[in-house]
C-alpha positions, -999 to +999 in steps of 0.1 A: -084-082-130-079-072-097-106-040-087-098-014-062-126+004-044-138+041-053-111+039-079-127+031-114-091+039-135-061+010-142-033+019-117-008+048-137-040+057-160-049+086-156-085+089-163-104+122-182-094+158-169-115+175-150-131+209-163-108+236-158-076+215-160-066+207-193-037+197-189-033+175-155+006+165-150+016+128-131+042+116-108+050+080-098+068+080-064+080+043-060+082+036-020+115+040-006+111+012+018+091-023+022+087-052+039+061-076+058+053-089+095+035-120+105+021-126+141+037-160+140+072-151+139+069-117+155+107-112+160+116-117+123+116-093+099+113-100+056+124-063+046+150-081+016+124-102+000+111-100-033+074-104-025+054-089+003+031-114+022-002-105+032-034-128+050-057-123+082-066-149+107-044-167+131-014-163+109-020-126+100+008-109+078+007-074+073+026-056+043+047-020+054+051+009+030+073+037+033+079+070+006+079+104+011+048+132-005+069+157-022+064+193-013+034+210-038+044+245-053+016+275-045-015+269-068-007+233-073-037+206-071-038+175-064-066+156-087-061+118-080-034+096-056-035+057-065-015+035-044-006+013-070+005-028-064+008-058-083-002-092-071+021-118-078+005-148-060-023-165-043-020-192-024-058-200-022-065-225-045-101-218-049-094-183-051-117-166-030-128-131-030-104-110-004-112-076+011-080-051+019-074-020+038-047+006+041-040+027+073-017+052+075+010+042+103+022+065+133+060+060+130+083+054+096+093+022+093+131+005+092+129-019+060+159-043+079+148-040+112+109-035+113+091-068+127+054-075+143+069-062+174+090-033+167+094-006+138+131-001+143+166-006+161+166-006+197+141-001+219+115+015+194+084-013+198+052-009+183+023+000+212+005-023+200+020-057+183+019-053+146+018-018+139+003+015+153-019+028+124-051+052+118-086+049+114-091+030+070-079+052+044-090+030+014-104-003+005-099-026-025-112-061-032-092-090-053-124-109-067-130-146-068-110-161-091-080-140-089-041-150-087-029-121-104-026-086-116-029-050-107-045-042-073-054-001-072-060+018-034-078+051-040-060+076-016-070+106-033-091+127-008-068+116+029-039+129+005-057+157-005-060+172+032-017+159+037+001+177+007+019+206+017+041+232+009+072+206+031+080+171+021+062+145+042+073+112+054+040+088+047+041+052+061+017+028+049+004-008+059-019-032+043-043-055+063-067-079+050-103-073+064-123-101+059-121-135+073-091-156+049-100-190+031-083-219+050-047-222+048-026-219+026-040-185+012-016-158+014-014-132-013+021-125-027+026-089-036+059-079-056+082-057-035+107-030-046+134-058-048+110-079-069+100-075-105+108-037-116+078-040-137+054-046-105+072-024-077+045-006-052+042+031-064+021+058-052+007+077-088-002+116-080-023+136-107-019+173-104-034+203-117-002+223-123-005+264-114 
């Protein structure tokens, strides 16, 4: 099974309610937008394909996110946010351990049109080639041995300090961050025109008013 970091619960399991919420209420937001950039090619863009490639080194690819934190009602908590993703593929035949991080990215992203060098039509580059993004947000590991299965990023306490009152736009973008076995070892994870069972999905736990 694939572990996440500072996240001990199953993606979309919610684990025991804390004291003083009884009865916690979820909401899966499934991202509105995907896709995946690779330094190689870093004019074209994959935002139609069913899988979202991701692997550091030389031939880095980088997987995009985009959704959109629904406004919170007056006394509303947030208990728990688990970006949730399902790992379809691993090219690594020996099946290293991999380390990942997510960063929250500057601009929202155009699923068709996004690339290593831009993030939309026109003239609208990235300032720096493969996407302008934050300091780490969260930090999961696939351990050796892995080609499959659930992959969990705990985002619980940066989302904390974002939900509001307003609907945000939140765009995403997952990195690997330690050194990749050698080629071929990039991980396949399902995107939202994949398998509906394995579509990326950001699970919110609340503690309603």
């Amino acid at each position: 099974m694939v572990g996440a970091a500072g996240a001990g619960d199953m993606p979309g399991v919610a684990g025991a309610p804390p004291s003083g919420c009884p009865n916690p209420q979820q909401q899966v937001l499934v991202v509105t937008a995907d896709t995946w950039i690779e330094a190689a090619k870093p004019n074209n863009g994959h935002g139609s394909e069913p899988t979202l490639s991701v692997v550091g080194g030389g031939q880095e690819r980088r997987a995009l996110f985009q959704l959109t934190l629904p406004a919170t009602t007056a006394g509303m908590v947030l208990l728990k946010a688990t970006l949730s993703l399902h790992l379809q593929g691993n090219a690594d035949t020996r099946a290293a351990q991999r380390e990942l991080r997510v960063h929250r990215l500057g601009q929202e992203i155009s699923e068709p049109r996004t690339t290593w060098n831009n993030y939309g039509q026109g003239n609208r580059n990235w300032v720096l080639p493969g996407g302008d993004f934050g300091p780490v947000l969260a930090q999961a590991a696939i351990p050796a041995g892995t080609s499959q299965g659930p992959l969990a990023f705990d985002l619980t306490a940066t989302l904390q300090a974002t939900v509001s009152g307003q609907a945000i736009p939140l765009s995403l973008i997952i990195l690997e961050s330690s050194l990749p076995p050698p080629a071929p070892a990039d991980l396949a994870f399902t995107s939202r025109e994949g398998d509906a069972s394995g579509i990326p999905a950001l699970i919110l736990e609340y503690c309603p008013p």
